[in-house]
C-alpha positions in Angstrom: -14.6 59.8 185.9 -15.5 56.9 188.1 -16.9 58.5 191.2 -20.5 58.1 191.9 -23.0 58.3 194.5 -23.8 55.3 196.7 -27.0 56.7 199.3 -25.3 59.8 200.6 -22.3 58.8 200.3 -19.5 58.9 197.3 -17.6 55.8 195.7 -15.5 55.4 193.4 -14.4 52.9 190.6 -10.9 52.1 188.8 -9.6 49.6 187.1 -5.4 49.7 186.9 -3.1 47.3 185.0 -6.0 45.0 184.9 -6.8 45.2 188.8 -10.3 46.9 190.0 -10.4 49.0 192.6 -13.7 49.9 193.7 -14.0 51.9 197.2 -15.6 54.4 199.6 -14.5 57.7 200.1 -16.8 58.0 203.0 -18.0 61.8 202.5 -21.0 63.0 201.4 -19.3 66.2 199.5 -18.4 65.8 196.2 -15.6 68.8 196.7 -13.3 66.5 199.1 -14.5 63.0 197.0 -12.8 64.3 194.2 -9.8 65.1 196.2 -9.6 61.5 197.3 -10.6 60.2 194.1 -7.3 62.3 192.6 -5.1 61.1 195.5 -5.7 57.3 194.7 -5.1 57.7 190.6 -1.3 59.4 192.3 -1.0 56.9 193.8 -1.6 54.3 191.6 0.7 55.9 189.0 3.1 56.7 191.5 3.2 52.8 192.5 2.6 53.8 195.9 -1.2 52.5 196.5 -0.7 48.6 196.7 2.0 48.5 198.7 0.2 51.0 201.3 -2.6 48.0 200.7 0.2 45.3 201.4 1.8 47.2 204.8 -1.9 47.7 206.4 -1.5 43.9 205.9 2.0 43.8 207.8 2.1 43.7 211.5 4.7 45.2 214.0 4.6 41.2 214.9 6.0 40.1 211.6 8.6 42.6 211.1 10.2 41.6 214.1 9.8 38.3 213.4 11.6 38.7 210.6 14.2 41.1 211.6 15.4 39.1 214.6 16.2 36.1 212.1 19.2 37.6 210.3 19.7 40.7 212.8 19.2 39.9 216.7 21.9 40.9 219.1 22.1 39.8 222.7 19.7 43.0 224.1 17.0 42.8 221.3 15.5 39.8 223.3 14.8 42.2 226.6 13.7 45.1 224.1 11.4 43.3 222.4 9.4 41.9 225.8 8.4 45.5 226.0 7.6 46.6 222.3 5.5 43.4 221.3 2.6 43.9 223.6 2.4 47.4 223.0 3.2 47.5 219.0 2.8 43.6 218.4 -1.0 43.7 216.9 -0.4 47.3 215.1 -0.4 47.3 211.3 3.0 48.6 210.9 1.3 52.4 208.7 -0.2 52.5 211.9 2.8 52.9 213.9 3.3 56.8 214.1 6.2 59.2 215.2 3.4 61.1 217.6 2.8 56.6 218.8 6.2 55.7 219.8 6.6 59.4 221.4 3.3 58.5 223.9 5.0 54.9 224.2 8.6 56.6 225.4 7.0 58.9 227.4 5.0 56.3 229.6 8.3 54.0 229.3 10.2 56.9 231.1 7.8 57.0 234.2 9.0 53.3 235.0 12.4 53.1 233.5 15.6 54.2 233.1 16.8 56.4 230.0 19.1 53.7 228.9 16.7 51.1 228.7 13.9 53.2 226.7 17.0 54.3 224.3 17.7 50.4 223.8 14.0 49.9 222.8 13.7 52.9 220.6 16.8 52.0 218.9 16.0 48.7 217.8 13.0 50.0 216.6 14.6 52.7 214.3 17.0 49.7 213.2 14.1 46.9 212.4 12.1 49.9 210.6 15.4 50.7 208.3 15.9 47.4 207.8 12.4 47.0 206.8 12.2 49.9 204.8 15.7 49.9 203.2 15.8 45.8 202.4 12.1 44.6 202.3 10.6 47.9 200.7 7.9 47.6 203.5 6.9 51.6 203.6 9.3 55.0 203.0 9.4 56.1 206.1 10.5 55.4 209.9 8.3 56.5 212.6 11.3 56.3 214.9 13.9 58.2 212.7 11.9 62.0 213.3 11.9 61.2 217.2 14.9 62.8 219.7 15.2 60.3 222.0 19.3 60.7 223.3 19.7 59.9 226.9 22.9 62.3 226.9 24.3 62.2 230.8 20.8 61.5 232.4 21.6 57.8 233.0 25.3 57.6 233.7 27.0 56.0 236.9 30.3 57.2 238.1 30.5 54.6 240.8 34.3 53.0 241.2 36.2 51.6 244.3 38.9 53.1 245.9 42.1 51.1 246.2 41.1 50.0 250.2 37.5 49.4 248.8 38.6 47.0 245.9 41.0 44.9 248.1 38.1 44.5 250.6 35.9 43.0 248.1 38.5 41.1 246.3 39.5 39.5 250.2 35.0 38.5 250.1 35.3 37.0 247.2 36.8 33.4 248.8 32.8 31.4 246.9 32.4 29.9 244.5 36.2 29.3 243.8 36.0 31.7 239.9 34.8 34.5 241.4 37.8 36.5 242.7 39.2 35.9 239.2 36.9 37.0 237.9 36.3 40.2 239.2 40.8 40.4 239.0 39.8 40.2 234.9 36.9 43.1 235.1 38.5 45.6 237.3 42.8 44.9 234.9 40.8 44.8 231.4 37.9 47.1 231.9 35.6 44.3 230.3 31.8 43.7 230.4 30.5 40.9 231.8 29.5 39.7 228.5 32.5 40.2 227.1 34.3 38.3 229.9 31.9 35.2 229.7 32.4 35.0 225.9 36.5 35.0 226.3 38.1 32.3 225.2 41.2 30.6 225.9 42.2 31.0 222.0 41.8 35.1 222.6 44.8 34.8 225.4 48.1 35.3 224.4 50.0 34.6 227.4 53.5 35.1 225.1 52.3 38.2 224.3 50.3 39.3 227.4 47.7 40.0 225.1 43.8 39.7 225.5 41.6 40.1 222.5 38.0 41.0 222.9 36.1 39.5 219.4 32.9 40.3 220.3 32.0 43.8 222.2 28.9 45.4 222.6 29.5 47.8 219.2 30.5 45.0 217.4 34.6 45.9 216.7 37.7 44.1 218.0 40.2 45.0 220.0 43.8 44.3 221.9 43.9 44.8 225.9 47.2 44.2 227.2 47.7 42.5 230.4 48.5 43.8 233.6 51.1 41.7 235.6 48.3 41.0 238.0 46.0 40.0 235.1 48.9 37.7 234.1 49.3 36.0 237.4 45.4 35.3 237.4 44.9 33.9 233.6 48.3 31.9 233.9 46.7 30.1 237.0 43.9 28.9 235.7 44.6 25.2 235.5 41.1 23.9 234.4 40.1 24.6 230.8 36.4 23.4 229.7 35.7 22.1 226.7 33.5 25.2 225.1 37.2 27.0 225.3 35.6 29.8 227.1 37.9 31.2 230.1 34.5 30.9 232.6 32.2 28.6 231.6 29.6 30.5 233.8 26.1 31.2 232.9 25.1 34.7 233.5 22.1 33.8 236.1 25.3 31.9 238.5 27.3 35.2 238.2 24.5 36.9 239.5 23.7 35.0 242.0 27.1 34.8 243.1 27.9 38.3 242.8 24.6 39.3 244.7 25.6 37.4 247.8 29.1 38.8 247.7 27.4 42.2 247.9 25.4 41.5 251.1 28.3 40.0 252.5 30.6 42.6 252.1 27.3 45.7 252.3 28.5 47.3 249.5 25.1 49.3 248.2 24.1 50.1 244.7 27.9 48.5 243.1 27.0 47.0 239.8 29.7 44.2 238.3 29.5 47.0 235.4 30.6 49.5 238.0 34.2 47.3 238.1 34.4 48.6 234.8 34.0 52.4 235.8 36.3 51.5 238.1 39.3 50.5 235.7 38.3 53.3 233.5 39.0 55.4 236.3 42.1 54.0 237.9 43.8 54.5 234.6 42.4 58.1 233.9 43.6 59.4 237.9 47.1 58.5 236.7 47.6 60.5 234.1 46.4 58.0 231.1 45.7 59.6 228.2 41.6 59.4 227.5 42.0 58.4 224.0 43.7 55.7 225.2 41.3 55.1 227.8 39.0 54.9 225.0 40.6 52.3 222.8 41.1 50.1 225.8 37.2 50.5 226.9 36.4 49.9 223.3 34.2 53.0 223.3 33.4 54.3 219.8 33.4 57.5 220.3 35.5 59.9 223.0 32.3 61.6 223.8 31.8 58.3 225.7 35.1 58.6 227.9 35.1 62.1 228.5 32.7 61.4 231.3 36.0 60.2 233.4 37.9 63.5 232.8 37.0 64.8 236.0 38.8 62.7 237.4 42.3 63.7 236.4 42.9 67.5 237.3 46.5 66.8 238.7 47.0 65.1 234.8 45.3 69.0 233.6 47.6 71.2 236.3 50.7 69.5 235.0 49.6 70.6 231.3 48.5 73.9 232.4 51.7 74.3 234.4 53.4 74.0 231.1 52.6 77.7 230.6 54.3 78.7 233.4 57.6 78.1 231.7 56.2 79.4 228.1 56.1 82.5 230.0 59.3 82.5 231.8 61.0 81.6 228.5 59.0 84.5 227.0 60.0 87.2 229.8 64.1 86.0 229.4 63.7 86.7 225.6 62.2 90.2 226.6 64.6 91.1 228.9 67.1 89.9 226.4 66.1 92.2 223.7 65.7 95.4 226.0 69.2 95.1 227.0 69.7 95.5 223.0 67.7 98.1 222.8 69.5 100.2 225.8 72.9 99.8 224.1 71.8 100.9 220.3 70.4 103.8 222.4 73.6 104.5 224.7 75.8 104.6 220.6 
């Protein structure tokens, strides 16, 4: 055996496919030395040992790094401001389950659910990636962590019909805006998704808009309102980037934040135009699962958060019983009179 005594302390010595591995166990009882001793010959023949040598070697740093080469979406830029200087310097076998649990709960006390679920997220995905692709470690500290926001961070802010053609009448500066905001509140689109839109992703023939690139990453058809129509058709000025509105994102912010101290609207997000179209459609009897296709939403867990707002759509299917029961009673009646004349023979 190649343990030994080094002062009080044990060491051990072994030499593996040529490699030598002498090292510490840092106890002084020969009971738990032997112990470690055992667990590093696993190891070895298990293949495990030298590449939990290599990922003390790999930091939080360089995973992301590498991850964001082949992998970075549009919110992993704003996620990763936040992990780096916590997680950045970390060895990623240092990065625990019980560490991203104390870095959520501290995340929490200063931001919203949402947010924290973004950061958590992309750091179950780099970890898979890591794990899956690179081989870098077995497991992900993320994976064994609940961290669903559920309902805690959604808005159900929309305009009523008075509300939406007050703002619309504001909107006069700059000259895109009103259009704009026409596109959001007769497509249901995000912001994003309405600065990426090109001009080759509008079929006026067809009254068609496709979206090409959403937040999950899947297509889809909108069809377009008349209104919507009228707007797109009357845009005479097309850039040369083929978007629709060649806007940055910092000059739709600054000009929707002066169109909401002008008109005193308080706490109306541009996302809120979206709530907005969801709900319009779903108050009129739409159908959520179509709701759904037309938000783009992956799942109908995500648009069942607008149901509330139909129950006149829900009375007019529960109505529907009303005459099950009438037809029901007839047939009864219908069959006692039968019965009375088989009895009367």
């Amino acid at each position: 055996m190649g343990l030994y005594r080094r002062g009080k302390t044990y060491w051990f010595t072994i030499t593996y496919e040529g490699k030598r591995i002498q090292k510490s166990t840092d106890t002084d009882d020969k009971k738990l030395a032997k112990k470690i001793y055992s667990k590093t010959m696993f190891d070895l023949i298990e293949g495990s040992y030298f590449e939990a040598a290599k990922l003390k070697k790999i930091t939080f740093k360089d995973m992301a790094t590498k991850y964001v080469q082949s992998y970075k979406k549009s919110r992993d830029t704003a996620s990763l401001k936040r992990l780096l200087p916590v997680f950045g310097e970390m060895v990623i076998a240092d990065v625990t389950t019980e560490a991203v649990s104390d870095y959520r709960r501290e995340r929490l006390k200063v931001a919203r659910p949402a947010t924290v679920y973004q950061e958590l997220a992309l750091m179950r995905r780099m970890f898979n990636v890591a794990r899956r692709e690179w081989k870098w470690g077995k497991d992900n500290p993320v994976s064994a962590l609940s961290f669903s926001v559920g309902n805690s961070n959604a808005r159900d802010k929309w305009l009523t019909s008075k509300e939406e053609q007050y703002l619309l009448n504001a909107a006069t500066n700059p000259f895109w805006l009103r259009s704009m905001l026409l596109v959001a509140l007769h497509t249901g689109m995000r912001q994003g998704e309405i600065l990426g839109l090109k001009w080759q992703n509008v079929d006026l023939k067809r009254r068609m808009v496709r979206v090409v690139k959403s937040k999950n990453g899947e297509k889809r058809g909108i069809p377009m309102s008349d209104t919507l129509f009228g707007v797109l058709k009357n845009i005479s000025v097309r850039d040369i980037s083929g978007r629709v509105f060649p806007i940055s994102y910092s000059s739709v912010r600054h000009a929707y934040d002066k169109l909401m101290a002008k008109t005193c609207f308080e706490d109306f997000h541009f996302h809120d135009l979206r709530h907005t179209f969801a709900t319009r459609l779903v108050q009129n009897g739409v159908d959520l699962y179509k709701v759904k296709e037309l938000l783009g939403h992956k799942s109908i867990s995500m648009t069942m958060r607008y149901a509330h707002h139909c129950p006149d759509s829900l009375r007019a299917s529960v109505d529907i019983l009303d005459s099950c029961y009438k037809s029901a009673t007839v047939e009864y009646n219908k069959n006692r009179v039968g019965e009375k004349i088989l009895l009367n023979q």
